[in-house]
Structure formats: structure tokens, C-alpha cells
N, CA, C and O atoms as CSV, one atom per row, in Angstrom:
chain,resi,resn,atom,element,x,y,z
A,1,UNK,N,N,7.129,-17.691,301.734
A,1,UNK,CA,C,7.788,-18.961,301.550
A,1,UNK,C,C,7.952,-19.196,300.051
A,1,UNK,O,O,7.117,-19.010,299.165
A,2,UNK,N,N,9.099,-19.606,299.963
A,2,UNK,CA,C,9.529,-19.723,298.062
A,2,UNK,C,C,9.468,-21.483,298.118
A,2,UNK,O,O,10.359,-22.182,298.602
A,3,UNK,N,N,8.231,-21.973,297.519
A,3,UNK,CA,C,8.347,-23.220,296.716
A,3,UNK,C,C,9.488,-23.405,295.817
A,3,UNK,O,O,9.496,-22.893,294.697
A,4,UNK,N,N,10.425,-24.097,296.253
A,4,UNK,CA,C,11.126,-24.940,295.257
A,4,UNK,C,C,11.087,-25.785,293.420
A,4,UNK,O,O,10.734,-26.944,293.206
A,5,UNK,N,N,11.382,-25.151,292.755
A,5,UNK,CA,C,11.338,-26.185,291.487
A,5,UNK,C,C,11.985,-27.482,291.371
A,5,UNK,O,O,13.172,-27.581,291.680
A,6,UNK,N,N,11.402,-28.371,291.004
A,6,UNK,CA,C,11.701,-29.611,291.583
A,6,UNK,C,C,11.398,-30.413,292.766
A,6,UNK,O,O,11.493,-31.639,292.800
A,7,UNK,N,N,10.922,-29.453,294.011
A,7,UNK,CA,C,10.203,-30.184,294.682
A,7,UNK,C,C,8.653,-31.018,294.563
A,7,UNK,O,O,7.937,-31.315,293.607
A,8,UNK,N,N,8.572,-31.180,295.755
A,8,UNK,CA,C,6.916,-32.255,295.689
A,8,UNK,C,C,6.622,-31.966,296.485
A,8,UNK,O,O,7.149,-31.812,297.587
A,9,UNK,N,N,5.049,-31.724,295.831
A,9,UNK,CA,C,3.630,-31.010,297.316
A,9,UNK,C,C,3.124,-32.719,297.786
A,9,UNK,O,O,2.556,-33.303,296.862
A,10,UNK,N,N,3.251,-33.411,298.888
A,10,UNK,CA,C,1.996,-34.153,299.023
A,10,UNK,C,C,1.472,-33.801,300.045
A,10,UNK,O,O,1.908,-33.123,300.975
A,11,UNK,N,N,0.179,-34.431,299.818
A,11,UNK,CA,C,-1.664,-34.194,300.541
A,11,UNK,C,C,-1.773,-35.864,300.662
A,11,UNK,O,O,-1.159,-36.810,300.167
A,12,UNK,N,N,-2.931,-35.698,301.625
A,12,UNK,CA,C,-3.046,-37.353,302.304
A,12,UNK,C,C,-3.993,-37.588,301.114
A,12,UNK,O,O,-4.208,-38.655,300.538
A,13,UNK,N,N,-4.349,-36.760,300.942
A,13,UNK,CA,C,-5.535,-36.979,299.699
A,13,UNK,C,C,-5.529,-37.735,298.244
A,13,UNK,O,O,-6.186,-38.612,297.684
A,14,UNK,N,N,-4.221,-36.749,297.907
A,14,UNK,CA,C,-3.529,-37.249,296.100
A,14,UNK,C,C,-2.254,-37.686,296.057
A,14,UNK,O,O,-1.395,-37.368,296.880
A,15,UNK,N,N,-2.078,-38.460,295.058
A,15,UNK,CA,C,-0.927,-38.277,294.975
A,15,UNK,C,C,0.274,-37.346,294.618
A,15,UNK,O,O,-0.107,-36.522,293.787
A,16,UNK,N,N,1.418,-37.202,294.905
A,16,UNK,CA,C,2.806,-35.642,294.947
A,16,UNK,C,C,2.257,-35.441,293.800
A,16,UNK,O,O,1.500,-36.070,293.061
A,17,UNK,N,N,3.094,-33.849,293.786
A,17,UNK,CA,C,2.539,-32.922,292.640
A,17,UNK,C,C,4.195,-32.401,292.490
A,17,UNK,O,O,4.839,-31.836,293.373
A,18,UNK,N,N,4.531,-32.654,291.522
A,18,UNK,CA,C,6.096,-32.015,291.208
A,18,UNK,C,C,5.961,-30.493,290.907
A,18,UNK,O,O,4.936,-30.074,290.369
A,19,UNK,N,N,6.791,-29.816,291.184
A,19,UNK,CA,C,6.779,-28.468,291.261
A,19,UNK,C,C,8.085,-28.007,290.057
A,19,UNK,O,O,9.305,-27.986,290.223
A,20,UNK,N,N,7.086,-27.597,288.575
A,20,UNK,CA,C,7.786,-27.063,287.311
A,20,UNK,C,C,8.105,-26.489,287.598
A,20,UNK,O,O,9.259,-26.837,287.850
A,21,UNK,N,N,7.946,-25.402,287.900
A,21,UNK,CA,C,8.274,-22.950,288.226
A,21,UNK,C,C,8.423,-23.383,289.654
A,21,UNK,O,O,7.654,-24.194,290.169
A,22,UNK,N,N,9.281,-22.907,290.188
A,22,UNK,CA,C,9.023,-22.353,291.697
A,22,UNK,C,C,7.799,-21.282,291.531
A,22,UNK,O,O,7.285,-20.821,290.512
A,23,UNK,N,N,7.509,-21.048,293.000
A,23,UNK,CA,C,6.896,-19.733,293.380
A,23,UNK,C,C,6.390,-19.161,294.511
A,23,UNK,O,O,5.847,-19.957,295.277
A,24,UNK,N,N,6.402,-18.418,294.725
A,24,UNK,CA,C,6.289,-17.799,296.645
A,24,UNK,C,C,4.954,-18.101,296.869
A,24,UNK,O,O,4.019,-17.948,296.083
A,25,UNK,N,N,4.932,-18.548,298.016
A,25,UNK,CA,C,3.682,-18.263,298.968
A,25,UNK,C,C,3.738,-16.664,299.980
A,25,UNK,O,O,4.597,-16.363,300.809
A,26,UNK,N,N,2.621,-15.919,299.590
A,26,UNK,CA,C,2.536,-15.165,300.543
A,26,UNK,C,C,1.641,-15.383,301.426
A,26,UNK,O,O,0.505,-15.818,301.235
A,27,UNK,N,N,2.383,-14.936,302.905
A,27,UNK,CA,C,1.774,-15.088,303.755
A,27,UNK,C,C,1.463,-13.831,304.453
A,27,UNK,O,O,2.452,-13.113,304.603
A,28,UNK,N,N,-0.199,-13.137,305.154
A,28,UNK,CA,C,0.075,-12.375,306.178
A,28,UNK,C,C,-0.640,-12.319,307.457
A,28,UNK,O,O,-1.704,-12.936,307.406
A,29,UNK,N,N,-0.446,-11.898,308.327
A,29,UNK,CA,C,-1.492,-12.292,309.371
A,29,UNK,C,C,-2.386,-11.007,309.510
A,29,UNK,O,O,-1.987,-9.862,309.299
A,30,UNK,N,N,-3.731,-11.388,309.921
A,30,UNK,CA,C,-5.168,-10.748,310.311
A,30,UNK,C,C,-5.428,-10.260,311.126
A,30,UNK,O,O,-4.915,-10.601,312.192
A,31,UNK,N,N,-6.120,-9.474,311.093
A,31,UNK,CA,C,-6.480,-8.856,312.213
A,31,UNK,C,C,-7.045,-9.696,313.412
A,31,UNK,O,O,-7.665,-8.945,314.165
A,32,UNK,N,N,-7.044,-10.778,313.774
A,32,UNK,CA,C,-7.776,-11.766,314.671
A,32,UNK,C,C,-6.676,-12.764,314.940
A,32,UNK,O,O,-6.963,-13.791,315.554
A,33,UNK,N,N,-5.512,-12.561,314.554
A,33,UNK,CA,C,-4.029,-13.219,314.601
A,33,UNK,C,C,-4.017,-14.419,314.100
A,33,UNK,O,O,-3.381,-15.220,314.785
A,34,UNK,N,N,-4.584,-14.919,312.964
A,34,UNK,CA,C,-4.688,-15.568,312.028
A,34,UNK,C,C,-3.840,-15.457,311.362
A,34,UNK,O,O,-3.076,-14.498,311.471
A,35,UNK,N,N,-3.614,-16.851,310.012
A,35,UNK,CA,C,-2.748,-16.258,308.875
A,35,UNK,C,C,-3.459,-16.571,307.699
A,35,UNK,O,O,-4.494,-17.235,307.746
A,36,UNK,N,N,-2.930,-16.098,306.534
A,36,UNK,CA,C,-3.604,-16.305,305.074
A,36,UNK,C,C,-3.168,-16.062,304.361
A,36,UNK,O,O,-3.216,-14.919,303.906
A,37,UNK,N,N,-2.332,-17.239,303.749
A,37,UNK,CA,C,-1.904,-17.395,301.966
A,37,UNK,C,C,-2.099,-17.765,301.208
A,37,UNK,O,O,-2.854,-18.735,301.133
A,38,UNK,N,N,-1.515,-17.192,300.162
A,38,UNK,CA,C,-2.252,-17.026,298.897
A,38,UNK,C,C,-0.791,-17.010,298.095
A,38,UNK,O,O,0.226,-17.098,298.783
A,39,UNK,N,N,-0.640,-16.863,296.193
A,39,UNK,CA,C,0.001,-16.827,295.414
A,39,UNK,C,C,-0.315,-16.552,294.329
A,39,UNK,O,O,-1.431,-16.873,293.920
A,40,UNK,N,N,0.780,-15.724,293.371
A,40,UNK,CA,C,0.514,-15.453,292.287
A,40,UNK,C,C,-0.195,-16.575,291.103
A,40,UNK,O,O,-0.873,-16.305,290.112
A,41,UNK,N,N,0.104,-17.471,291.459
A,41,UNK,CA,C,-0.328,-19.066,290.692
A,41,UNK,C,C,-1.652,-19.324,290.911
A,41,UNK,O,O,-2.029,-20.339,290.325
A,42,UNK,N,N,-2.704,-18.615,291.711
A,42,UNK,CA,C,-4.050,-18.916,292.039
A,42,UNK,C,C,-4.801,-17.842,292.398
A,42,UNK,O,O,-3.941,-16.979,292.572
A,43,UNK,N,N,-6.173,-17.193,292.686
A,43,UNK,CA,C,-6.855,-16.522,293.194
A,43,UNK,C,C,-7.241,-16.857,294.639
A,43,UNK,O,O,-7.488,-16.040,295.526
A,44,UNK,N,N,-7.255,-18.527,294.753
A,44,UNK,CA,C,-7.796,-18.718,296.025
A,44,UNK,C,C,-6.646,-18.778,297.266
A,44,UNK,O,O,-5.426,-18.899,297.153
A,45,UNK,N,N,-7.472,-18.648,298.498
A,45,UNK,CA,C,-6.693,-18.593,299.628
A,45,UNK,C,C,-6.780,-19.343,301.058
A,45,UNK,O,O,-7.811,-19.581,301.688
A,46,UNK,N,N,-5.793,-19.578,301.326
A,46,UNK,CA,C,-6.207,-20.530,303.041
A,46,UNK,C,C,-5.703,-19.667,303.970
A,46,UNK,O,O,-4.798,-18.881,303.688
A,47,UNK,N,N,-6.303,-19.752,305.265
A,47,UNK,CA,C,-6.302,-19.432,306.565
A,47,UNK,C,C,-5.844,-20.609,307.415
A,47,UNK,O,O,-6.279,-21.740,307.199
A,48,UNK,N,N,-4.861,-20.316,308.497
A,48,UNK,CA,C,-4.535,-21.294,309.283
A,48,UNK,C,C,-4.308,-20.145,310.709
A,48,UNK,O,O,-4.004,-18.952,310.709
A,49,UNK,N,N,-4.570,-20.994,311.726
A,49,UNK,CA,C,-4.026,-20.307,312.836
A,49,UNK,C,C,-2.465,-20.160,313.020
A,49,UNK,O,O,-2.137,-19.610,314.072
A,50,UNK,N,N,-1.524,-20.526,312.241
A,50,UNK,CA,C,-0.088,-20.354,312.504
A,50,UNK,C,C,0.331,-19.680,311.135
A,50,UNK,O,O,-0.379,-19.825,310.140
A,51,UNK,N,N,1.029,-19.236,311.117
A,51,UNK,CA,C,1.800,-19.174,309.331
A,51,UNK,C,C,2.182,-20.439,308.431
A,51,UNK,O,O,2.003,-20.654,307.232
A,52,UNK,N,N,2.842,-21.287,309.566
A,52,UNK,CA,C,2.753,-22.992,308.765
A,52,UNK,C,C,1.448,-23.408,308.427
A,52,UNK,O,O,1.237,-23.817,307.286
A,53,UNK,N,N,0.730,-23.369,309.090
A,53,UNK,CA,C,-1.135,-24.284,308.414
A,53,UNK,C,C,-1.236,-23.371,307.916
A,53,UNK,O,O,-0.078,-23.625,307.585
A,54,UNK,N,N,-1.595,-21.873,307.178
A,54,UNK,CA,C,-1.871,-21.336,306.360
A,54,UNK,C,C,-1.570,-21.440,305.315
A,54,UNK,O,O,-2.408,-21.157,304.459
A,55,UNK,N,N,-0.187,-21.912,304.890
A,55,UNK,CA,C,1.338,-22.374,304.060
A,55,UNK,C,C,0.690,-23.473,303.514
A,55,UNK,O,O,0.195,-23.474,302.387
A,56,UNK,N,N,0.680,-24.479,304.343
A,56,UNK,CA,C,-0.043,-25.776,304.335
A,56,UNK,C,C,-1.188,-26.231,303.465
A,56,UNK,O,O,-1.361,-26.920,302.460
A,57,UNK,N,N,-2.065,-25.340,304.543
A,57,UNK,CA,C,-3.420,-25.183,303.699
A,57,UNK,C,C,-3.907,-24.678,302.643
A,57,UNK,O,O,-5.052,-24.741,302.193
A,58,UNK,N,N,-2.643,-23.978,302.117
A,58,UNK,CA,C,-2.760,-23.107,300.685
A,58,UNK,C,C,-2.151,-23.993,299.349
A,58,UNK,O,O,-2.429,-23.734,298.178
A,59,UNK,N,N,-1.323,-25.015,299.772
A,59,UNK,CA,C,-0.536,-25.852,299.218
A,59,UNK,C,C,-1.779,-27.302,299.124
A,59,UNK,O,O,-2.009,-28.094,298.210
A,60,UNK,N,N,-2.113,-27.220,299.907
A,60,UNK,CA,C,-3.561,-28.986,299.624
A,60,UNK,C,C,-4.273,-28.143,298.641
A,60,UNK,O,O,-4.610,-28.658,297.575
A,61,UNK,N,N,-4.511,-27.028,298.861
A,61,UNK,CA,C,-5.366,-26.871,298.392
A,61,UNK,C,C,-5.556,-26.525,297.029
A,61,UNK,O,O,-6.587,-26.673,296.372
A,62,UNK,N,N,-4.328,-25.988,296.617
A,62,UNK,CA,C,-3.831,-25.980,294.918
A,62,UNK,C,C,-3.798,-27.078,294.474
A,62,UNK,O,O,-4.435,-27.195,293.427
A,63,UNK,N,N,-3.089,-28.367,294.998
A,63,UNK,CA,C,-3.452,-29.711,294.617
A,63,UNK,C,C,-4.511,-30.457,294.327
A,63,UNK,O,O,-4.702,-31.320,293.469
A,64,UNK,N,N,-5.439,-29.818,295.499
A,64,UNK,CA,C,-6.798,-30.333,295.237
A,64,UNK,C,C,-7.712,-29.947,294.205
A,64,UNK,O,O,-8.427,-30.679,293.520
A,65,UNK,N,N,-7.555,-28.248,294.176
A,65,UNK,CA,C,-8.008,-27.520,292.296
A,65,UNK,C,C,-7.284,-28.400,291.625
A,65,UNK,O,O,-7.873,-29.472,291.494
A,66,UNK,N,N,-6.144,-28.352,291.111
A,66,UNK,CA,C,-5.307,-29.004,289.857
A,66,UNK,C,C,-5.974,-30.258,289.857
A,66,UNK,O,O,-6.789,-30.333,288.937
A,67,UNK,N,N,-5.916,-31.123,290.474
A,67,UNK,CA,C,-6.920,-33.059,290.555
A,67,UNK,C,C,-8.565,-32.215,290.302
A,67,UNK,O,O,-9.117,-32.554,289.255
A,68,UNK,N,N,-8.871,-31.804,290.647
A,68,UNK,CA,C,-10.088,-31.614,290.117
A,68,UNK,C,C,-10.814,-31.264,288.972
A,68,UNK,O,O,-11.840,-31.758,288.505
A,69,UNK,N,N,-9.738,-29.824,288.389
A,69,UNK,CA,C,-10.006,-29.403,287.361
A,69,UNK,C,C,-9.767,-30.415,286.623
A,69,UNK,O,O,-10.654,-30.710,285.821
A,70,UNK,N,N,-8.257,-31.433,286.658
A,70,UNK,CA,C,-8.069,-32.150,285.698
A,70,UNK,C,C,-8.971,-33.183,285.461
A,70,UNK,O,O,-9.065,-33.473,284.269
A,71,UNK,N,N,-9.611,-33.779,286.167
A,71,UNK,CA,C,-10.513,-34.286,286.265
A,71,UNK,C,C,-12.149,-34.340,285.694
A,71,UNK,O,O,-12.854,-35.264,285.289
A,72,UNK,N,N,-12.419,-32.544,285.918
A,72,UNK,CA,C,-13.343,-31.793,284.790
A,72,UNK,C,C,-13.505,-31.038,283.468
A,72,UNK,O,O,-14.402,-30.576,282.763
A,73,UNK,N,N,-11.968,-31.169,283.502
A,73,UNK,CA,C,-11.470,-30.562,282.112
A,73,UNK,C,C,-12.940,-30.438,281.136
A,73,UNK,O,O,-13.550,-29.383,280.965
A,74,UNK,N,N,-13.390,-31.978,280.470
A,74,UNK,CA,C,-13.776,-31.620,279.638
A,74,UNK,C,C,-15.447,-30.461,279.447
A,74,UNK,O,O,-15.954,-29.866,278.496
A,75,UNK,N,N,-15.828,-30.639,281.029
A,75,UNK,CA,C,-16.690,-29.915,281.276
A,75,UNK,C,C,-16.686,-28.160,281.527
A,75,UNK,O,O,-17.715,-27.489,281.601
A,76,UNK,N,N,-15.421,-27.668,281.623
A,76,UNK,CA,C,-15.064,-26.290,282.174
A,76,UNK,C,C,-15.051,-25.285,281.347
A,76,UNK,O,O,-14.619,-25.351,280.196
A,77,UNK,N,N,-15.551,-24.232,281.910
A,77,UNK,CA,C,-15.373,-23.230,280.550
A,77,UNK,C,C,-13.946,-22.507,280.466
A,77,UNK,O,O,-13.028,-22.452,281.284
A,78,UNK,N,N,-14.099,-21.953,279.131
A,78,UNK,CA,C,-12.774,-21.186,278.916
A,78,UNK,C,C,-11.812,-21.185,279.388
A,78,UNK,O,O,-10.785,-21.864,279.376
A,79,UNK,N,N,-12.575,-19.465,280.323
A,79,UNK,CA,C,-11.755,-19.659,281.360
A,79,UNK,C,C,-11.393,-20.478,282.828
A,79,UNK,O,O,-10.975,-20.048,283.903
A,80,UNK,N,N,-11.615,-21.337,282.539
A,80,UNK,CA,C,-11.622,-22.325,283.955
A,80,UNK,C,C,-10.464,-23.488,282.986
A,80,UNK,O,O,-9.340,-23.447,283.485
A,81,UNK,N,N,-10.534,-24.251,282.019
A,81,UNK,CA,C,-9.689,-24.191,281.247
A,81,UNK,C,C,-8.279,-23.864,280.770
A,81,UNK,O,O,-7.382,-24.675,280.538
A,82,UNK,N,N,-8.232,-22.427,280.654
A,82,UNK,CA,C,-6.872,-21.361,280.559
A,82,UNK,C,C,-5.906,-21.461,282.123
A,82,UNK,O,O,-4.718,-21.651,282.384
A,83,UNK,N,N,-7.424,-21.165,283.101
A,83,UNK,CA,C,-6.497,-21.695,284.426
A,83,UNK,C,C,-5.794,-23.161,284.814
A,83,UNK,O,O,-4.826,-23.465,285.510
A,84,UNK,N,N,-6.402,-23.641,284.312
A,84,UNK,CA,C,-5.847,-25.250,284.767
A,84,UNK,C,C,-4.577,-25.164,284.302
A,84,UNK,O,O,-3.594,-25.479,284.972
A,85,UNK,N,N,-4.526,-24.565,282.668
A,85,UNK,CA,C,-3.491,-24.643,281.787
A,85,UNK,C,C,-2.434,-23.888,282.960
A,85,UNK,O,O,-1.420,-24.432,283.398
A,86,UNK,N,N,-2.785,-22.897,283.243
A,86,UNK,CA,C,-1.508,-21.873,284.214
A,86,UNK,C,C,-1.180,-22.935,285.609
A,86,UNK,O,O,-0.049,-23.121,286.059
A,87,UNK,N,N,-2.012,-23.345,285.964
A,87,UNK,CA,C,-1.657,-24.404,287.381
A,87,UNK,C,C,-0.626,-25.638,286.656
A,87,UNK,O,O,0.337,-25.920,287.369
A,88,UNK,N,N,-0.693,-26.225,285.636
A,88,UNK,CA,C,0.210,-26.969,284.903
A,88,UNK,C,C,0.864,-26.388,284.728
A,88,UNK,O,O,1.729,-26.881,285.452
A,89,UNK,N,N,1.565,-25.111,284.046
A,89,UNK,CA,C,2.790,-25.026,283.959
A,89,UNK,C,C,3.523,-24.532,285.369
A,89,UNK,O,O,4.627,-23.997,285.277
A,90,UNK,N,N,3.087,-24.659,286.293
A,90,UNK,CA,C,3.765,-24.815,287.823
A,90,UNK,C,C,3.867,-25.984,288.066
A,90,UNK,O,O,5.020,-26.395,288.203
A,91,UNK,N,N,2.453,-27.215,288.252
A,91,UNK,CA,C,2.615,-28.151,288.867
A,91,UNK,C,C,2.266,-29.043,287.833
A,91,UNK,O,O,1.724,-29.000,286.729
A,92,UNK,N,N,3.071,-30.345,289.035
A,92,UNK,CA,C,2.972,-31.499,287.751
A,92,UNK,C,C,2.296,-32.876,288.314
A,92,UNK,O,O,3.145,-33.593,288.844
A,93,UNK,N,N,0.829,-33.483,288.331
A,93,UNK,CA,C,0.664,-34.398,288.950
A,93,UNK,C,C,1.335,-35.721,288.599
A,93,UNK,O,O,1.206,-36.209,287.476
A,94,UNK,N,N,2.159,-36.388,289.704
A,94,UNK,CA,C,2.732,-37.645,289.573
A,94,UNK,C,C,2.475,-38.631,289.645
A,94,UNK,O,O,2.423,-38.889,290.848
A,95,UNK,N,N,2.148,-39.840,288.829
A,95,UNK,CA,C,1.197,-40.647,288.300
A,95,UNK,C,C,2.451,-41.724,289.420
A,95,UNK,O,O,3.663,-41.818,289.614
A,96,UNK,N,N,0.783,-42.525,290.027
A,96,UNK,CA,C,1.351,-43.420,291.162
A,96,UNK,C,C,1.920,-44.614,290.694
A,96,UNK,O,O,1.373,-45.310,289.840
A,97,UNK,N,N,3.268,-44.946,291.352
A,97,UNK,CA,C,3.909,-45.979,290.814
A,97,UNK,C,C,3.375,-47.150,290.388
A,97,UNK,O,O,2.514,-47.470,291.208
A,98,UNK,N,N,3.475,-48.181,289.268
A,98,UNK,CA,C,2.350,-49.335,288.596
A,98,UNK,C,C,3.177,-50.482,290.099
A,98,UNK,O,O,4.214,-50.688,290.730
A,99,UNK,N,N,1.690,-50.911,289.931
A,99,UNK,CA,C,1.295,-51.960,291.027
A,99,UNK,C,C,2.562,-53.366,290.627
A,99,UNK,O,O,2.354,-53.838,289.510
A,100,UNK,N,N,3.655,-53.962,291.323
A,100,UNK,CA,C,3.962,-54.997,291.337
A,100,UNK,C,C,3.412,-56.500,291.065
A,100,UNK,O,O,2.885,-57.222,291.912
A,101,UNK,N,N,3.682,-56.867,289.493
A,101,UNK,CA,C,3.355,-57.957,289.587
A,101,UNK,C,C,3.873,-59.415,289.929
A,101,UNK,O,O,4.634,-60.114,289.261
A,102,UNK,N,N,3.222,-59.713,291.227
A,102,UNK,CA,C,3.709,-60.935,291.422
A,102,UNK,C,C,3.392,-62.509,290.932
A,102,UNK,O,O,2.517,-62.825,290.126
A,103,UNK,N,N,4.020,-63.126,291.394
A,103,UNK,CA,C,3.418,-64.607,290.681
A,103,UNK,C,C,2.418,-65.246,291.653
A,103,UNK,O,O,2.313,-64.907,292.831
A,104,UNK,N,N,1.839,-66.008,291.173
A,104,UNK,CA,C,0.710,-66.217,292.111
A,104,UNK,C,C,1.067,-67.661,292.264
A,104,UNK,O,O,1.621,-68.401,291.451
A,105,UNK,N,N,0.647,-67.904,293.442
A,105,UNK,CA,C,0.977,-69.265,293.770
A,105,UNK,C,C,-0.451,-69.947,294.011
A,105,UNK,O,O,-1.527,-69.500,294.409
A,106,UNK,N,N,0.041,-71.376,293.552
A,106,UNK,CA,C,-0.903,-72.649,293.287
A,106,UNK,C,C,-0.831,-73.360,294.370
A,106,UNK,O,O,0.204,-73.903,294.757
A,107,UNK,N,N,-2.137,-73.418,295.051
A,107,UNK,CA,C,-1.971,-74.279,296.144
A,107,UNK,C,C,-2.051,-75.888,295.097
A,107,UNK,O,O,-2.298,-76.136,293.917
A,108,UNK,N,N,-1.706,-76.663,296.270
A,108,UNK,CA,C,-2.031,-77.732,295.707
A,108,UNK,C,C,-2.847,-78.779,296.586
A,108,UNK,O,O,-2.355,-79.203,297.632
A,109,UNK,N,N,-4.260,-79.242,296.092
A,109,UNK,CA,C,-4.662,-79.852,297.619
A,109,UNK,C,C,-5.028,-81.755,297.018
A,109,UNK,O,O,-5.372,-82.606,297.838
């Protein structure tokens, strides 16, 4: 599956993640008729029982590294660091729209 540039990953979790670089998801299935993808953009990998939840699950789950690391940045080494840097120039977390301010109303008693 080829991720789109310009598209958006969302997870119930975070908020969309804009997509800088495209880049493929590979997918293959297991010996136990499973699936499991993975991408050049990460080391880690998800398993799903279909090729879609594998897809799926490989996609939360880059979102969920990227919010995290960014999150630990200042604690990470090097290389943990250098990677975040490579997950940014793919993805882009999208800062949630500012809250509406309304006017507040005065009761009057």
C-alpha cells in the first residue's frame, strides 16, 4: 500500500498526522495466515488478521512512536533522536484546532 503525500493518518488516540514523503507499506502474510507490515520509515511492525488491520495497525502505530518520541525528545539518546528526526521528515503532527471563544453570558437574578 503506497501512503499518499499530503494525506492524514488518524488514530482514536492522537490527533491526524499529515503525511510529508509518501511511502509504501509492505505487507505479507505468515505462515499461520496472518498479515504483517512494516516500512522503510520504521523498524517496527504490526500483525493483523487481514491485510487491512495489519495496514492499520502499522499506521497507529507509527503515530503513536512519533507522539511519543516527541514527547521524550529531551530524554532520548542519539540514536532514538536521529530517528524521530527521520519519522518527521515523513510525518507531520497536526496541532488541534484552538478552542472557540465564546461570550459568556450573564445571568441576571
Amino acid at each position: 500500500m503506497f501512503v499518499k503525500k499530503d494525506s492524514f493518518i488518524r488514530t482514536e488516540q492522537y490527533p491526524p498526522v499529515k503525511v510529508l514523503c509518501g511511502f509504501f507499506v509492505a505487507t505479507q502474510q505468515l505462515e499461520d495466515g496472518s498479515y504483517a507490515s512494516t516500512s522503510s520509515i520504521s523498524d517496527i511492525y504490526e500483525v493483523g488478521e487481514t491485510l487491512l488491520e495489519a495496514c492499520m495497525a502499522y499506521l497507529s502505530s507509527i503515530v503513536d512512536e512519533l507522539y511519543w518520541l516527541q514527547e521524550h525528545l529531551h530524554e532520548l539518546s542519539i540514536p532514538l533522536q536521529n530517528y524521530y528526526k527521520v519519522l518527521q521528515s515523513y510525518l507531520l503532527p497536526v496541532p488541534p484546532p484552538p478552542r472557540k471563544r465564546g461570550r459568556k453570558r450573564i445571568s441576571s437574578q
